[in-house]
C-alpha positions as CSV (number, residue, x, y, z in Angstrom):
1,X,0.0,0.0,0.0
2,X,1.0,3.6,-1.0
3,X,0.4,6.2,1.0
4,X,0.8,10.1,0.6
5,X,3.0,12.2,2.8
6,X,1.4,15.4,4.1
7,X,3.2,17.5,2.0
8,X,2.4,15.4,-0.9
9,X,-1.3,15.8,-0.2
10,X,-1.2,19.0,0.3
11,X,0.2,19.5,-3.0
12,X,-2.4,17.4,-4.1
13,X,-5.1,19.4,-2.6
14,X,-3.5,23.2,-3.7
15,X,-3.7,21.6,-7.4
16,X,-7.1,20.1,-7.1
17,X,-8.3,23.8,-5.9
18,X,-6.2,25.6,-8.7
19,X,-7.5,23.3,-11.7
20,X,-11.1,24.0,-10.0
21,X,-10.5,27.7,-10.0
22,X,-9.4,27.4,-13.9
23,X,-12.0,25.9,-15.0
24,X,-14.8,27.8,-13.2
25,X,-12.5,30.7,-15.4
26,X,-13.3,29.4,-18.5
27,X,-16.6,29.0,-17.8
28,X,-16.7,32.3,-16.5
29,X,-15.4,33.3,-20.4
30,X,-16.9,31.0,-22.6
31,X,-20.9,31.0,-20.8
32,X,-21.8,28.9,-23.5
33,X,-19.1,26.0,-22.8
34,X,-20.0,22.9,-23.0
35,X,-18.0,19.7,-22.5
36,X,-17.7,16.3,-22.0
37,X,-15.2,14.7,-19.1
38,X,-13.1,13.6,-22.0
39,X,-13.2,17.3,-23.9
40,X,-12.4,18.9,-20.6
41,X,-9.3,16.8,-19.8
42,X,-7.8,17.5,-23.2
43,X,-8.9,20.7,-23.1
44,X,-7.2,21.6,-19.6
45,X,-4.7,19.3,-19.6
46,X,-5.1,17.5,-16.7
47,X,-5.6,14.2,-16.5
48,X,-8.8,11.7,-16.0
49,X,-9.1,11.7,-12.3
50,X,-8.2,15.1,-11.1
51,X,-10.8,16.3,-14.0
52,X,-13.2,13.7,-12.4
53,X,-12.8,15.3,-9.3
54,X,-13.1,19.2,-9.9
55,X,-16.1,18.5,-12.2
56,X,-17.9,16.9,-9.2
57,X,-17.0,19.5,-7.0
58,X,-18.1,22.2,-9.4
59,X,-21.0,20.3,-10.1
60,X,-22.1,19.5,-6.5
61,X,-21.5,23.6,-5.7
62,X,-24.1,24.3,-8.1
63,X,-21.7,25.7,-10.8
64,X,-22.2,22.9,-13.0
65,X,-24.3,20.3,-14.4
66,X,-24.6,17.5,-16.4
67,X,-27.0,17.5,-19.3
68,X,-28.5,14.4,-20.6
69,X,-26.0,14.4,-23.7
70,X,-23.3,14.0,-20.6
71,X,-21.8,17.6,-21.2
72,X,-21.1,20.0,-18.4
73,X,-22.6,23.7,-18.6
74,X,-22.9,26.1,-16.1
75,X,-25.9,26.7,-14.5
C-alpha cells in the first residue's frame, strides 16, 4: 500500500483547488461551454481523475451540471 505524505497531499489538494479555479474561469469566459469529461481533460490538460474530481466538485456547488447528452454547462 501507497500512502501520501502530508506534504504530498497537500500539493495534491492546492492543485485540485487551482484546476477548479481554472475551470470555473473558462466558464466564467466562454458561458456557452459545453464539455464532455473527456473534452475537458484535453482541453485543460489535466488528466482523468483530477478532471473527475473538480467537475464533481463544481457540479455539487451548483456551478455545474450535467445535461442528458453528458456535457457539463454552467448553471
Amino acid at each position: 500500500m501507497v500512502t501520501s505524505t502530508v506534504p504530498e497531499t497537500r500539493r495534491q489538494v492546492a492543485t485540485v483547488r487551482d484546476v477548479t479555479r481554472r475551470v470555473q474561469a473558462e466558464y466564467n469566459e466562454m458561458p456557452g461551454l459545453s464539455v464532455t469529461l473527456p473534452q475537458a481533460q484535453r482541453l485543460l490538460g489535466i488528466d482523468h481523475d483530477t478532471c473527475v474530481v473538480v467537475i464533481r466538485t463544481l457540479v455539487d456547488r451548483g456551478f455545474l451540471k450535467r445535461t442528458p447528452r453528458d456535457t457539463y454547462v454552467r448553471l
